[in-house]
C-alpha positions in Angstrom: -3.7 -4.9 -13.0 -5.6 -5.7 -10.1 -7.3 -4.5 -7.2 -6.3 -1.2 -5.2 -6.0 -1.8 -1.7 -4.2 -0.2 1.3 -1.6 -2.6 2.8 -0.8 -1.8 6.7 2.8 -3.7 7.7 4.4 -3.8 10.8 7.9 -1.3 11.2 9.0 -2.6 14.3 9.1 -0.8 17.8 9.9 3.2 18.6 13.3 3.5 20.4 11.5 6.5 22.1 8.4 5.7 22.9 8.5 2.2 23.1 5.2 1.9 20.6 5.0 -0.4 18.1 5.1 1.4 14.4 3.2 0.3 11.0 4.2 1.2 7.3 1.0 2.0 5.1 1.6 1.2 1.3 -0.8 1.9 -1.2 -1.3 0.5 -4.8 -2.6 -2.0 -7.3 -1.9 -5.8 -6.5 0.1 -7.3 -9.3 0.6 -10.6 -7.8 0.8 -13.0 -4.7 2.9 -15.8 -3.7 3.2 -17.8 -0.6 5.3 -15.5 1.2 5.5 -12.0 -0.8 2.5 -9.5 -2.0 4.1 -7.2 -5.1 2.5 -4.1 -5.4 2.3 -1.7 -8.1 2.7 1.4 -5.4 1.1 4.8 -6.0 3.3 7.5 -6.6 3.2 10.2 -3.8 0.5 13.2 -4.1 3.1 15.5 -3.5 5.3 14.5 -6.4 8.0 13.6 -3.5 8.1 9.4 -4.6 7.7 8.3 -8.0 5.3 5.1 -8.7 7.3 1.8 -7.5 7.1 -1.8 -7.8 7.3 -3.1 -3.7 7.7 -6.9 -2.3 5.9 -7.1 0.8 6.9 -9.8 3.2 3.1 -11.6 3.9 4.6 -11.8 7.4 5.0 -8.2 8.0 1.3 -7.7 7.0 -0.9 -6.6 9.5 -4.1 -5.3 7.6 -5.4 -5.2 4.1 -8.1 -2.8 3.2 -9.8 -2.6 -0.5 -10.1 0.9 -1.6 -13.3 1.2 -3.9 -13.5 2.7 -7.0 -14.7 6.7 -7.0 -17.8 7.4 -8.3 -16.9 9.7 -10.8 -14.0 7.4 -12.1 -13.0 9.1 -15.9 -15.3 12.3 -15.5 -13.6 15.0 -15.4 -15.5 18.0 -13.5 -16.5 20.7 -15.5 
């Protein structure tokens, strides 16, 4: 699996407000192509999304960020 980034994509424009709106995603990178980013997305914290497999249009994208691995990766705390 790879790396665990944050992928920002554009949603289009508010009807309301008029403002532009963005689509976060966040996951493991399983692979790349020309045009399409698939992601091995996180399941929801809340339990309210299971864990998915997404195509991201590399269009769409607006901002990736790498999210680094925490500190205490496999400790549990006592």
């Amino acid at each position: 699996m790879g790396a665990r980034i944050v992928v920002r994509t554009a949603d289009g424009i508010d009807s309301f407000t008029g403002r532009k709106q963005f689509r976060d995603f966040v996951g493991h990178v399983l692979e790349t192509q020309s045009d399409v980013l698939v992601l091995q997305r996180d399941a929801a914290a809340n339990g309210s999304r299971p864990s998915q497999i997404v195509r991201i249009e590399i269009s769409k994208i607006v901002r990736l960020k790498p999210i680094p691995p925490r500190a205490n990766a496999g400790n549990d705390a006592q």
